[in-house]
N, C-alpha and C positions, 0 to 999 in steps of 0.2 A: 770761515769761508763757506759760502752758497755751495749746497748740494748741487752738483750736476746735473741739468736736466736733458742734456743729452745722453751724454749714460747712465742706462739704465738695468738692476738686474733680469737675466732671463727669467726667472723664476717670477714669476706674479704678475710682470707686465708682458712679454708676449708670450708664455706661457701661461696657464693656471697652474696651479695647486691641483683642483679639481681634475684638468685634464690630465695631469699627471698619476695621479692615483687610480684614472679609468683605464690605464692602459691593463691587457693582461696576459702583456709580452708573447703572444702567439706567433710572434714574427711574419704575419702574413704581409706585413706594408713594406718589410726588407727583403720579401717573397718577389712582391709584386714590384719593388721598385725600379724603374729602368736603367738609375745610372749607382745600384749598390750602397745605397746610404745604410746605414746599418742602424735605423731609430731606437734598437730597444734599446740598445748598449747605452744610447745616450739618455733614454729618457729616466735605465737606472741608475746613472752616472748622477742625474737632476736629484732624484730620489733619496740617496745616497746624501746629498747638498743638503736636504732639509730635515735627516733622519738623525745622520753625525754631526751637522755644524748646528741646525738650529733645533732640533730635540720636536721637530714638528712630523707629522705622521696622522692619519685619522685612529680615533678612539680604536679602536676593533683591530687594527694592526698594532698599538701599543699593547694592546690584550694579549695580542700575538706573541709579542717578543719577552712579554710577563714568564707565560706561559712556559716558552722556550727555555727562558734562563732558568725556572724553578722546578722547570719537569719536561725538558729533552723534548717536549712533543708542545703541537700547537693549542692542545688541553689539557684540562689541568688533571689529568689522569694520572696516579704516580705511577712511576718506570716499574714498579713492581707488577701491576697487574698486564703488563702488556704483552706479555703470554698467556693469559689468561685463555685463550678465545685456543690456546692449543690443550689445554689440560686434555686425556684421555684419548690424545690421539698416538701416542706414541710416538713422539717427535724425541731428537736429542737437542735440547735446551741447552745453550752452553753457560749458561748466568746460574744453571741449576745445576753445576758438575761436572756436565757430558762433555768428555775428551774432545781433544781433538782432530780428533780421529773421523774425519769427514773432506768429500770432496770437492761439495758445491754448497757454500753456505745462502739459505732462500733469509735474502733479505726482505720483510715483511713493509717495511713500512707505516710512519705512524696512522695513517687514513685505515688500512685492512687491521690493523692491530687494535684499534680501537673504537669505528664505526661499527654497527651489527651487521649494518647491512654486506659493506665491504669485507666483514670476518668471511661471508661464504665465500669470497674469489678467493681467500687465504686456505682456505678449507680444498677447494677446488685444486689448487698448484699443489697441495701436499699429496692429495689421492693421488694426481697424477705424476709426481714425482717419485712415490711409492710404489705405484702400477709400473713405473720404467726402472725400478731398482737401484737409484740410484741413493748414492749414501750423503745426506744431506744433514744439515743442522740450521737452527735458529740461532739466534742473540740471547733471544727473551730481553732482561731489562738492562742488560749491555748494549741493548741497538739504540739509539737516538737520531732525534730526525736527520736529516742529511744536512740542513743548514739551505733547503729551496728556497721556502716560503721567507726567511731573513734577507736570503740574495739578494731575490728577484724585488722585496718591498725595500731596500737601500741601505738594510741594515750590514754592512761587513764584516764587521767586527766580530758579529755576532753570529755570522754565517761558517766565516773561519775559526772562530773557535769550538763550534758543533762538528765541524769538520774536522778538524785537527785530532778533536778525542777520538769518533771514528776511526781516523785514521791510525792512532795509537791499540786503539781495541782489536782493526785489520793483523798489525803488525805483530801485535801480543799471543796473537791464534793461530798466525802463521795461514793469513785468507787470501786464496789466490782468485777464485772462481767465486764470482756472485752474480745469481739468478734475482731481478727483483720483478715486481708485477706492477710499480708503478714508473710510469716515463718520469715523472720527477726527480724519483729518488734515483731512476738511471742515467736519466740525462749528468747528474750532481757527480753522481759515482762513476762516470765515466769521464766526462768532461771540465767540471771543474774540481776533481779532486787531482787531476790531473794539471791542470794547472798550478795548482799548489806542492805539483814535484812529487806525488806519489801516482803510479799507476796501479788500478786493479783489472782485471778482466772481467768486466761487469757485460749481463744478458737480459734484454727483455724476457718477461715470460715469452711475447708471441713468437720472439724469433728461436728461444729452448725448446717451446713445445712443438716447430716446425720443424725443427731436428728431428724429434723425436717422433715424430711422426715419419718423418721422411726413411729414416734408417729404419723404423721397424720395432723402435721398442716398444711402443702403446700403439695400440691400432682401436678401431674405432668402428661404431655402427655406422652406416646411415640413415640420415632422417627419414621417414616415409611418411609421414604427417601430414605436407605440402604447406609445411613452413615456409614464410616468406624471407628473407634476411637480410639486411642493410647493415653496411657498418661505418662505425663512426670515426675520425683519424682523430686521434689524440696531436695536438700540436708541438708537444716536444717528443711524442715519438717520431712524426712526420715531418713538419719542416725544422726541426731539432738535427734530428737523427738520422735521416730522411728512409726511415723501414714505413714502408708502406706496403708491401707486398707478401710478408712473413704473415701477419692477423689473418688478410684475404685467403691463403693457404690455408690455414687452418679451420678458418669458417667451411672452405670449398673440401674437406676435406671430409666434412659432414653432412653439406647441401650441397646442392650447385644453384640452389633454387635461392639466386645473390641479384640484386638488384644496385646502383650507385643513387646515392643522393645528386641532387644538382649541384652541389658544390663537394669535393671530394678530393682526396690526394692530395697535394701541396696546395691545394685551392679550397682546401675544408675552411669551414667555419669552424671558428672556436666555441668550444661550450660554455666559457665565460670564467673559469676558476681558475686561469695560469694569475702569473705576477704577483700573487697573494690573495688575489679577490675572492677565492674558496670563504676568505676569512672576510669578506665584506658586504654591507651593504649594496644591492644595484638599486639606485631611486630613480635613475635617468631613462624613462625611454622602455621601449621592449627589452626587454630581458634576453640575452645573448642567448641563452638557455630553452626559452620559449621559441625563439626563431629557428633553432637546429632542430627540435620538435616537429616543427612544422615540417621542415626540408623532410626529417624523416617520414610522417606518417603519410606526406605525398606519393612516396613509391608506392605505397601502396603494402608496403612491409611489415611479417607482422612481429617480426623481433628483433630487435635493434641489438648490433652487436657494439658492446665498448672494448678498446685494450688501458682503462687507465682507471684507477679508483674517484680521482676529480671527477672526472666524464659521468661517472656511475652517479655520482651523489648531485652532480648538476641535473643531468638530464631525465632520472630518475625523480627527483622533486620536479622539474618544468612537467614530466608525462603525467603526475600525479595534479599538478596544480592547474592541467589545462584541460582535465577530464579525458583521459585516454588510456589508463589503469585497465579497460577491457577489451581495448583497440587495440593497443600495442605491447609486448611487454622486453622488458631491456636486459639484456645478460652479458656475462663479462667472457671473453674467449677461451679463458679456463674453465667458467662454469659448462660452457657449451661442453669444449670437450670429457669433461669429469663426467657430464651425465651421462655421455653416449660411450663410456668404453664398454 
């Protein structure tokens, strides 16, 4: 019998492949939509259709899920070195011993755990988790990624079972309280770990360290420099999670001297790394990353504040590749506050 040439599958004929792989789940078109369609769900639903049923995926995301399966992180870094980046700070390691005897465990994240750059915002949340006395612990090579980057590119299988051990390693340590500095790994550890029937009490740095500001435990300079400062909304801290007001606090808490981008708060731009794209090629077009550059050095700003390690490694390369390394420079809402206690 004749294939059907009225129906036809979504995938390839009114869809692309390619369109589908450009998305990078920012949620701003379910943001913006007027009558509540919910696109991402479906287009990782789509995703999900060509990862599990037909083993298709672009190269760089197969790299991805390599990576994953044979070392917990999205490179090939093994799980042993990823405390590394704490040696000599007198941290309690729980991979290396240290009881359990702790009250907030600072989940690190594979991007701070094994980027250089991203190790100073890792650097930065211990100072000032230190300077507020609080009795905190790492993983070390117990932590594994949370299972985002799997999710969000279609892979399930492989999301859930990153997950699941987590979730085992939670339960094993008796972890109630988790502080993390990436909206990825929080949005995961709040929302869809939850989903899958386990709850934790998962915190952004911005909204822990707005605490802790707020009550008095760390207190802080402020600037006198006549720093300018802009900040950038992470999309799954913002239209995820929707804390948009916590990061602003704590910038203001050091300047007032705060400027908005023209697109800002549930109406930000993306920097271009959710949905797995961290891990891909951009060939099409301006570069997501180069056009938040621009919004930002418009203000007129002369340091761009981030709350998310993606944000840090996008926009951070875009200010380097567009020439703006002495125009502008970009810090993450820890490092701010760390410098200034």
């Amino acid at each position: 019998m004749a294939e059907s040439k009225i129906v036809q599958p979504v995938i390839g004929s009114t869809i692309k492949e390619e369109d589908l792989w450009s998305c990078t789940t920012c949620m701003a078109c379910v943001e913006q939509c007027p009558v509540m369609i919910d696109h991402v769900d479906k287009i990782v639903s789509m995703r999900q259709s060509l990862v599990l049923n037909q083993g298709k995926a672009p190269k760089e995301t197969l790299d991805l899920y390599r990576n994953l399966e044979n070392y917990q992180s999205p490179w090939n870094n093994p799980p042993s070195t990823r405390a590394d980046w704490a040696k000599d700070l007198g941290i309690k390691v729980v991979s290396e011993g240290a009881s359990d005897d702790f009250d907030v465990l600072y989940w690190v994240g594979c991007v701070a755990s094994f980027d250089p750059r991203n190790q100073e915002i890792a650097k930065s949340v211990v100072k000032i988790l230190k300077e507020a006395n609080i009795n905190f612990a790492i993983l070390g090579s117990e932590e594994k990624c949370t299972g985002d980057p799997a999710k969000r590119t279609g892979n399930e299988y492989l999301a859930q079972t990153l997950a699941s051990q987590n979730i085992e390693t939670f339960k094993k340590h008796k972890v109630k309280d988790i502080i993390t500095n990436c909206p990825h790994c929080f949005n995961s550890l709040k929302n869809d770990y939850r989903a899958m029937g386990y709850e934790v009490n998962a915190m952004h740095h911005s909204d822990y360290i707005s605490n802790l500001l707020s009550t008095g435990k760390i207190r802080v300079k402020q600037d006198t420099t006549g720093e300018k400062y802009t900040y950038h909304d992470s999309c799954y801290l913002g239209r995820y999670n929707k804390i948009y007001d916590a990061p602003r606090k704590v910038i203001q808490n050091v300047s007032k001297n705060m400027v908005e981008m023209e697109m800002s708060g549930s109406k930000a731009l993306c920097c271009g790394a959710g949905g797995g794209r961290l891990w891909m090629n951009e060939t099409v077009g301006t570069k997501i990353s180069h056009k938040r550059m621009d919004m930002a050095d418009k203000t007129g700003a002369t340091t761009l504040v981030t709350a998310c390690p993606y944000c840090m490694t996008m926009l951070d390369d875009a200010r380097k590749v567009t020439n703006r390394e002495e125009k502008i420079k970009i810090t993450d809402i820890s490092e701010l506050i760390a410098k200034n206690i």
